[in-house]
PLY file of the C-alpha trace (Angstrom):
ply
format ascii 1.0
element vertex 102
property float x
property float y
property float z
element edge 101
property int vertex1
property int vertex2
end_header
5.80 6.83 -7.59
1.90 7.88 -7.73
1.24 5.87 -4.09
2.45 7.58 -1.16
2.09 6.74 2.50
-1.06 6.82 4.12
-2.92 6.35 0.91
-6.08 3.93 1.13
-5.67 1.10 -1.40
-7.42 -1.95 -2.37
-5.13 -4.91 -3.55
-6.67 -6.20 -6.99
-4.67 -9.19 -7.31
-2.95 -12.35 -5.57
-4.01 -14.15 -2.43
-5.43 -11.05 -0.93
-7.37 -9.65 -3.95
-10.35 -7.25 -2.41
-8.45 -6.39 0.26
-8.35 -2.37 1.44
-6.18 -0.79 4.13
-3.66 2.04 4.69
-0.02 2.53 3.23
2.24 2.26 5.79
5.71 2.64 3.38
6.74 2.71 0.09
9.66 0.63 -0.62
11.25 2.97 -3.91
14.13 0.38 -4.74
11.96 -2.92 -4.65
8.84 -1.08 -5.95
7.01 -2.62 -3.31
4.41 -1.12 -0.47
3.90 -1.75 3.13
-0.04 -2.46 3.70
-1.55 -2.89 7.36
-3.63 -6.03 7.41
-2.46 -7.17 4.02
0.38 -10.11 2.98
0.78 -11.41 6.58
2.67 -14.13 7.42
4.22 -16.37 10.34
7.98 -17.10 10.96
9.46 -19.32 13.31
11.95 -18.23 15.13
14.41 -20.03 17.71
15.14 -18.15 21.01
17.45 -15.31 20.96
18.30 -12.12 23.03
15.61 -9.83 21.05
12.90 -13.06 21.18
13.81 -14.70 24.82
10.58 -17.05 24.28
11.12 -17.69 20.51
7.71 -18.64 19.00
6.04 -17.91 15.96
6.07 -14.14 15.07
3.21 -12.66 12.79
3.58 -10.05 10.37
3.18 -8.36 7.06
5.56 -8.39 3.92
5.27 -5.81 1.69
2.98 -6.53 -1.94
4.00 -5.46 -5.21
2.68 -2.39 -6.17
1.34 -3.21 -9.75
-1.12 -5.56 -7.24
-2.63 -2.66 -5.77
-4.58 0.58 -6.78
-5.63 4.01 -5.16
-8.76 3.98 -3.84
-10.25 7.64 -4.63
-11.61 9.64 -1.50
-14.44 11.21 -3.34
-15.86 8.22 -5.65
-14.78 5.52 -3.17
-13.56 3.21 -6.04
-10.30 1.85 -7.24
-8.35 4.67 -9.45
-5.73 5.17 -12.07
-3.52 8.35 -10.95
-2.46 10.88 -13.04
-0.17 14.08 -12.23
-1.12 17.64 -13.58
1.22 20.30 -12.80
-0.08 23.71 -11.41
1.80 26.75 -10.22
5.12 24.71 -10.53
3.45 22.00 -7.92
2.28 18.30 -9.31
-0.74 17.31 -8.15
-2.25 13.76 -7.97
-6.15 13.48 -9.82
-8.39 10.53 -9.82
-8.68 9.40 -13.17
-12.51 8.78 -13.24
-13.93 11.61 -11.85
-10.93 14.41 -11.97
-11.00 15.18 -8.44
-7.51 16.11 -6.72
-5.98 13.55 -4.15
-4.45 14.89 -1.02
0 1
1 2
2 3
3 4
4 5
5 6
6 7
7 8
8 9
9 10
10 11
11 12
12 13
13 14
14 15
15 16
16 17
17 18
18 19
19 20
20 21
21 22
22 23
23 24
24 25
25 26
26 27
27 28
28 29
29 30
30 31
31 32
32 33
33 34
34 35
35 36
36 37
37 38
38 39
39 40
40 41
41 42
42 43
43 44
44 45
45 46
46 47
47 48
48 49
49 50
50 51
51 52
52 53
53 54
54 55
55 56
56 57
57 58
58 59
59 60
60 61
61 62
62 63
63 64
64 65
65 66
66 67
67 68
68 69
69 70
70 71
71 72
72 73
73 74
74 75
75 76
76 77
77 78
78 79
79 80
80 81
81 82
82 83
83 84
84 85
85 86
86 87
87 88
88 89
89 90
90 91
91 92
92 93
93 94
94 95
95 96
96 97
97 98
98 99
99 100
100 101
Protein backbone atom coordinates (compact mmCIF):
# COMPACT_ATOMS: atom_id res chain seq x y z
CA UNK A 1 0.00 0.00 0.00
CA UNK A 2 1.85 3.39 -1.17
CA UNK A 3 -0.83 5.65 1.16
CA UNK A 4 -0.22 5.56 4.71
CA UNK A 5 -1.88 7.44 7.53
CA UNK A 6 -1.55 10.95 7.86
CA UNK A 7 -0.78 11.40 4.24
CA UNK A 8 -2.46 14.60 2.53
CA UNK A 9 -4.57 13.48 -0.44
CA UNK A 10 -6.83 14.97 -2.88
CA UNK A 11 -9.80 12.69 -4.05
CA UNK A 12 -9.82 12.83 -8.03
CA UNK A 13 -12.98 11.16 -8.55
CA UNK A 14 -16.77 10.60 -7.41
CA UNK A 15 -19.04 13.00 -5.59
CA UNK A 16 -16.20 14.60 -3.80
CA UNK A 17 -13.71 15.02 -6.69
CA UNK A 18 -11.20 18.13 -5.64
CA UNK A 19 -11.47 17.39 -2.34
CA UNK A 20 -8.00 17.39 0.00
CA UNK A 21 -7.65 16.35 3.64
CA UNK A 22 -5.66 14.00 5.93
CA UNK A 23 -5.60 10.05 6.09
CA UNK A 24 -6.98 9.05 9.06
CA UNK A 25 -6.73 4.88 8.29
CA UNK A 26 -6.04 2.62 5.79
CA UNK A 27 -8.45 -0.13 5.53
CA UNK A 28 -5.74 -3.12 3.95
CA UNK A 29 -8.58 -5.83 3.42
CA UNK A 30 -11.26 -3.50 1.68
CA UNK A 31 -8.53 -1.36 0.01
CA UNK A 32 -10.27 1.51 1.20
CA UNK A 33 -9.02 4.88 3.24
CA UNK A 34 -10.43 6.85 6.04
CA UNK A 35 -10.41 10.73 4.91
CA UNK A 36 -11.44 13.62 7.46
CA UNK A 37 -13.98 15.83 5.77
CA UNK A 38 -14.43 13.51 2.84
CA UNK A 39 -17.54 10.79 2.00
CA UNK A 40 -19.77 11.99 4.90
CA UNK A 41 -22.95 10.87 5.44
CA UNK A 42 -26.13 10.84 7.85
CA UNK A 43 -27.78 7.74 9.50
CA UNK A 44 -30.78 7.55 11.39
CA UNK A 45 -30.74 5.91 14.22
CA UNK A 46 -33.61 4.87 16.79
CA UNK A 47 -32.85 5.35 20.55
CA UNK A 48 -30.63 2.96 22.22
CA UNK A 49 -28.33 2.72 25.36
CA UNK A 50 -25.10 4.15 23.39
CA UNK A 51 -27.61 6.98 21.52
CA UNK A 52 -30.28 7.76 24.52
CA UNK A 53 -31.67 10.72 22.15
CA UNK A 54 -31.43 8.78 18.82
CA UNK A 55 -31.23 11.36 15.99
CA UNK A 56 -29.41 11.59 12.95
CA UNK A 57 -25.62 10.85 13.37
CA UNK A 58 -23.04 12.40 10.82
CA UNK A 59 -20.04 10.84 9.66
CA UNK A 60 -17.52 9.71 7.14
CA UNK A 61 -17.25 6.29 5.22
CA UNK A 62 -14.19 5.41 3.97
CA UNK A 63 -13.45 6.11 -0.26
CA UNK A 64 -11.83 3.76 -2.44
CA UNK A 65 -8.41 4.28 -2.78
CA UNK A 66 -7.98 4.15 -6.66
CA UNK A 67 -10.32 7.62 -6.07
CA UNK A 68 -7.65 9.31 -4.40
CA UNK A 69 -3.92 10.37 -4.95
CA UNK A 70 -0.87 11.65 -2.82
CA UNK A 71 -0.57 15.03 -2.77
CA UNK A 72 3.39 15.73 -2.83
CA UNK A 73 4.77 18.04 0.07
CA UNK A 74 7.31 19.72 -2.06
CA UNK A 75 5.39 20.37 -5.54
CA UNK A 76 1.98 20.65 -3.83
CA UNK A 77 0.27 18.59 -6.65
CA UNK A 78 -1.39 15.28 -6.98
CA UNK A 79 1.42 12.35 -7.34
CA UNK A 80 2.01 8.86 -8.56
CA UNK A 81 4.26 6.99 -5.78
CA UNK A 82 6.95 4.95 -6.44
CA UNK A 83 9.28 2.88 -3.90
CA UNK A 84 13.18 2.87 -4.30
CA UNK A 85 15.00 0.80 -1.94
CA UNK A 86 18.14 2.21 -0.09
CA UNK A 87 20.31 0.69 2.58
CA UNK A 88 17.77 -2.26 2.85
CA UNK A 89 14.89 0.56 3.69
CA UNK A 90 12.00 1.42 0.87
CA UNK A 91 11.41 4.73 0.51
CA UNK A 92 8.33 6.51 -0.99
CA UNK A 93 9.36 9.36 -4.09
CA UNK A 94 7.05 11.67 -5.82
CA UNK A 95 6.90 10.69 -9.23
CA UNK A 96 7.15 14.22 -10.85
CA UNK A 97 9.76 15.80 -9.23
CA UNK A 98 11.79 12.76 -7.38
CA UNK A 99 11.64 14.17 -4.06
CA UNK A 100 11.34 11.59 -1.01
CA UNK A 101 7.95 11.47 0.97
CA UNK A 102 8.09 11.20 4.70
Amino acid sequence: MKIKKGDQIIVISGKHKGTKGPVVKVLLETSKVLVTGVNKVKKHVKPSREHPEGGILEFEKPVNIGNVMLVCESCKKPTKVGIRRENGKKLRFCKKCEALIK
